[in-house]
C-alpha positions as CSV (number, residue, x, y, z in Angstrom):
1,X,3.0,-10.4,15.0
2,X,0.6,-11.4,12.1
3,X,2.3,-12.6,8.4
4,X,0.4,-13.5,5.4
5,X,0.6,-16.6,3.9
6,X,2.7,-16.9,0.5
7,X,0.1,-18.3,-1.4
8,X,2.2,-17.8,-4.9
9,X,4.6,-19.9,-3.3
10,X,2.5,-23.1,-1.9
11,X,1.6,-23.0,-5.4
12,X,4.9,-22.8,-7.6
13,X,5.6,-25.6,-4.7
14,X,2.9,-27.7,-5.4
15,X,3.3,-27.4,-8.5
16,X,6.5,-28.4,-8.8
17,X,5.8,-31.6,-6.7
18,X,2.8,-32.9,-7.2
19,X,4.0,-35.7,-9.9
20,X,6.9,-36.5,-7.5
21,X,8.3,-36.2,-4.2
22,X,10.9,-33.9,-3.0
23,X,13.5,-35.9,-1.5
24,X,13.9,-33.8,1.9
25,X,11.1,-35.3,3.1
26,X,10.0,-39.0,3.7
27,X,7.2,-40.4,0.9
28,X,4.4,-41.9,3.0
29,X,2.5,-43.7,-0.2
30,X,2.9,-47.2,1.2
31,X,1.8,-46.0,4.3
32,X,-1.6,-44.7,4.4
33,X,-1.1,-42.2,1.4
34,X,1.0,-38.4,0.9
35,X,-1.4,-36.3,0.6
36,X,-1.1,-34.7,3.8
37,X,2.7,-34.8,3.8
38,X,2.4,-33.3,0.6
39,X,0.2,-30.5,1.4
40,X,2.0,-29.5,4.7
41,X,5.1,-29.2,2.6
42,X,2.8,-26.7,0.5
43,X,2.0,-24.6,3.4
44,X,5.5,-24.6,5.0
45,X,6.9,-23.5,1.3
46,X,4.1,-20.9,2.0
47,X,5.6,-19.7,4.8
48,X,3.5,-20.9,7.7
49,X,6.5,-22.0,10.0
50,X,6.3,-25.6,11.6
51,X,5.1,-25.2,15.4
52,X,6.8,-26.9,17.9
53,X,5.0,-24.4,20.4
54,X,1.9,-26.1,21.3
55,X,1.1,-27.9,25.1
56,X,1.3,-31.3,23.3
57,X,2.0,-33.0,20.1
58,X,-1.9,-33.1,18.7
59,X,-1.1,-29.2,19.1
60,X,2.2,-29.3,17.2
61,X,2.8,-29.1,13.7
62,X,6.4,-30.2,12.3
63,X,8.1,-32.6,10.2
64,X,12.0,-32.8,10.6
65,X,12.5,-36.6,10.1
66,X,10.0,-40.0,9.4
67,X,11.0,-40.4,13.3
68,X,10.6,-36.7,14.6
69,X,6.8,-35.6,13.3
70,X,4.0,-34.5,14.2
71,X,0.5,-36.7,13.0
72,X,-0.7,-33.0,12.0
73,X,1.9,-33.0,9.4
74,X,1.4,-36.5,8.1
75,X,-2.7,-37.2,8.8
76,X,-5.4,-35.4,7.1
77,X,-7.9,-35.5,10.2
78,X,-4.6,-34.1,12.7
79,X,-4.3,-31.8,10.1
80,X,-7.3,-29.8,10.1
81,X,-7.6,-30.4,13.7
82,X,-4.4,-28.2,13.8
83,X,-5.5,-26.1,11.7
84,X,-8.5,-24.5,13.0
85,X,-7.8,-25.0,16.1
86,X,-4.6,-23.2,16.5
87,X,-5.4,-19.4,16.1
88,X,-8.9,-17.4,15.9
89,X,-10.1,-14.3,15.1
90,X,-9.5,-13.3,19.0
91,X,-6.0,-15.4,19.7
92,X,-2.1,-14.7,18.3
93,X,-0.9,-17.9,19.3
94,X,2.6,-19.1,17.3
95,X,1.8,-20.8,13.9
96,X,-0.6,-20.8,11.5
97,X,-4.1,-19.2,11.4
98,X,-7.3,-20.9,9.3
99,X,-10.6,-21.6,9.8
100,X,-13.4,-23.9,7.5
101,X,-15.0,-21.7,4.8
102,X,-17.3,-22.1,2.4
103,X,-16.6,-22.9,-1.6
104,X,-17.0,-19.4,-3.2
105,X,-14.1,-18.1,-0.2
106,X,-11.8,-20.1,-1.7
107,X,-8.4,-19.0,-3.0
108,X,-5.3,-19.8,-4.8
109,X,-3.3,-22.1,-2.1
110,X,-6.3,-22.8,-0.2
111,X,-7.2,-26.2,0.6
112,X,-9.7,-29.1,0.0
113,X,-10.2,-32.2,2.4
114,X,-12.5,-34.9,1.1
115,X,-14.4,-36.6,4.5
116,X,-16.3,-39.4,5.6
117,X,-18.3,-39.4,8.9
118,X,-17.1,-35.8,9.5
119,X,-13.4,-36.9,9.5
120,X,-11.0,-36.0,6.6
121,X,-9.3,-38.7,4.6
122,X,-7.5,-36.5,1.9
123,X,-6.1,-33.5,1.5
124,X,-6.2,-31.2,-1.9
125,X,-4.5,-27.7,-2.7
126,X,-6.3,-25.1,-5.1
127,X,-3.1,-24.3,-7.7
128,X,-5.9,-22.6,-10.6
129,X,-8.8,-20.5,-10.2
130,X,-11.1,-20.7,-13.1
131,X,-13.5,-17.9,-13.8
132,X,-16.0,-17.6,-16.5
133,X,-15.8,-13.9,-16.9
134,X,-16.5,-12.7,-12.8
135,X,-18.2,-16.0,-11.9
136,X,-16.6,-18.7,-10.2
137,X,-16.7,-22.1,-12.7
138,X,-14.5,-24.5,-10.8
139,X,-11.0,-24.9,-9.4
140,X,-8.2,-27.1,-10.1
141,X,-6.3,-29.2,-7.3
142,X,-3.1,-30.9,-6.9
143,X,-2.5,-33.7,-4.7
144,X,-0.1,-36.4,-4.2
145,X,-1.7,-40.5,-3.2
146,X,-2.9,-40.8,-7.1
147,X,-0.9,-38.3,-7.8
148,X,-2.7,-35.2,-9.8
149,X,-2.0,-31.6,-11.2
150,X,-4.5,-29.1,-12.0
151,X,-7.0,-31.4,-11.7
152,X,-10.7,-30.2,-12.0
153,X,-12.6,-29.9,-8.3
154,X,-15.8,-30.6,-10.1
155,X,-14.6,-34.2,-10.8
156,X,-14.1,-35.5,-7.4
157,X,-16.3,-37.5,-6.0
158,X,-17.4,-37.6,-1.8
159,X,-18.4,-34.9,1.0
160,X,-15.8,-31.8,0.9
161,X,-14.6,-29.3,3.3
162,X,-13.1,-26.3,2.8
163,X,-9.9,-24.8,4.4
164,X,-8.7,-21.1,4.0
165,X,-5.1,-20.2,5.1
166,X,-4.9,-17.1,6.6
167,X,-1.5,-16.2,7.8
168,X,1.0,-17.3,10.9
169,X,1.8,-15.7,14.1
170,X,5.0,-15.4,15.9
C-alpha cells in the first residue's frame, strides 16, 4: 500500500531544527557534518517510516541510536543510494519511494545534494518555493553542518542533484 509523503511536515520539521539539533538524536557535526542526519530526520517527520526491511544494511534506512544506524541515515552518498534505489515506478517494496529529478520538478520538502565526482557530500531540504508570478525564481534550503534556514539555492556554490520524495510503501 502506497502513502504520500507529508511534505508540510518535513518542513515545520526542518524548520524547527535547522539552527539546532533535536536532542532524540545524536549531533554528528564533529564527525563528518549533520546534514544528512538532519535531513533523514526531515523525511522520517514526513512520514517515510525507517526501513529495517532491506537484504542488508546499505539497503536499510534507520536511526535508533549513535550505535544502532544505518550509513543511509547518517551519509549523504548512502543516502541517495537508498533513496533511488529502494522503490520504482514498477516495485512496492517497504519504505520510501524517490527518484533524481530535474530543478523545475522540485517541491516543498524535496531535496538538494551538492556532489563531487558524481558522489554527494551534502544534503539540503527545499522549506520555500519562490515564484515570480507563475515562473520559478529560486528556492530556499535548510540544512544543518553551517547551519542555515531559508537560505537562497541560487547562492550555493558546486554541481547539484536533485531528489523528489514520492511517498512510502508498506
Amino acid at each position: 500500500m502506497f502513502f504520500e509523503y507529508n511534505r508540510i511536515a518535513a518542513v515545520e520539521y526542518a524548520r524547527r531544527w535547522a539552527l539546532g539539533r533535536n536532542p532524540r538524536f545524536h549531533d554528528y557535526e564533529n564527525w563528518g557534518g549533520n546534514c544528512t542526519n538532519f535531513i533523514s530526520q526531515c523525511i522520517n517527520a514526513g512520514g517515510i517510516p525507517m526501513d529495517s526491511h532491506g537484504s542488508n544494511i546499505m539497503k536499510q534506512w534507520y536511526w535508533y541510536s549513535d550505535n544502532n544506524r544505518t550509513p543511509s541515515w547518517t551519509a549523504s552518498q548512502p543516502f541517495f543510494e537508498y533513496l533511488v534505489n529502494n522503490n520504482h515506478y514498477d516495485t512496492d517494496n517497504f519504505g520510501v519511494y524517490a527518484e533524481e529529478v530535474n530543478y523545475n520538478e522540485l517541491e516543498l520538502g524535496d531535496l538538494i545534494q551538492l556532489i563531487e565526482n558524481n558522489k554527494a557530500y551534502h544534503t539540503m531540504i527545499i522549506t520555500r518555493v519562490l515564484l515570480d508570478g507563475d515562473e520559478l525564481y529560486d528556492y530556499l534550503v535548510s540544512q544543518n553542518t553551517y547551519d542555515l534556514l531559508d537560505y537562497p539555492l541560487s547562492l550555493k556554490v558546486g554541481q547539484r542533484r536533485y531528489l523528489k520524495i514520492y511517498g512510502y510503501y508498506i
